[in-house]
N, C-alpha and C positions, 0 to 999 in steps of 0.2 A: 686892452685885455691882457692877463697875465697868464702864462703857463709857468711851468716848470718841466723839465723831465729829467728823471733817475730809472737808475739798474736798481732791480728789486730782485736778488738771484739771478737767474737768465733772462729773466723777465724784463724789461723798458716799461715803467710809467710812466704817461702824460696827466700833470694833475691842472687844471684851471679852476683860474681864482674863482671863476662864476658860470652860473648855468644860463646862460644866453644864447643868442643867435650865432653870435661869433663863433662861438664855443663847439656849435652843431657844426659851422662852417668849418672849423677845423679837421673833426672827424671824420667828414664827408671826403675831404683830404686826403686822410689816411687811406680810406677807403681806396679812393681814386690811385693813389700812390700805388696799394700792394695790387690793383687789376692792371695799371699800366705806366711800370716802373721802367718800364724804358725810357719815359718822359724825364723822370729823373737822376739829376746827376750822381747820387754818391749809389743809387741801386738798393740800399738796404730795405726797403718793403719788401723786396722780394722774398726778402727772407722770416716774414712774418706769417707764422702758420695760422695766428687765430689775434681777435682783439675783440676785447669784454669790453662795455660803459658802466660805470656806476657812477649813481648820483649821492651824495650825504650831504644832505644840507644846503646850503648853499656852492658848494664846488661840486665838481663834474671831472673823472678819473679813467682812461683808458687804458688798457694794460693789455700790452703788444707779448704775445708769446713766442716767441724761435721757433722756425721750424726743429724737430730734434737732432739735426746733423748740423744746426749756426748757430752760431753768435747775435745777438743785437747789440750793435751801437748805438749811445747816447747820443753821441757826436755825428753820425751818419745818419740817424731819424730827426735832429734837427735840422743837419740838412738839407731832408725830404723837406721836413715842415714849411721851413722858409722857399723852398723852388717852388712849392705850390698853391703859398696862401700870399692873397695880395697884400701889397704894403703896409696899406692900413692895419691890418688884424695884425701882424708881425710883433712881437717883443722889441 
């Protein structure tokens, strides 16, 4: 399975190529990430005040917001991504 993610404003998009299981298992990730970001190494969930899903089609799009006093890294939400999702699902 494919993601991608980009800065959209202050904002971090995560977009996957498809709406599957993996896909769910990734968000559920995030999830887990911004409740107990101590687990992970770079920290940045923490700093995530809110995260929407949208589906269009066939892809599946989540969009991380900043708390209003941070930053989101691209670089440090992949990070998380890869400390929390096992190998197989990984890009």
């Amino acid at each position: 399975m494919k993601y991608h993610i980009e800065k959209q404003g202050d904002e971090v998009v995560i977009s996957f190529d498809q709406q599957d299981e993996q896909a769910q298992v990734m968000i559920e990730a995030i999830g887990r990430c911004r409740q107990s970001a101590w687990a992970c190494p770079s920290g940045e969930c923490m700093k995530i005040a809110d995260m929407e899903t949208r589906a269009d089609g066939g892809t599946l799009a989540v969009r991380l917001k900043p708390r209003s006093d941070l930053a989101l890294s691209v670089v440090s939400i992949g990070e998380c991504l890869k400390y929390q999702l096992p190998k197989e699902i990984q890009t």
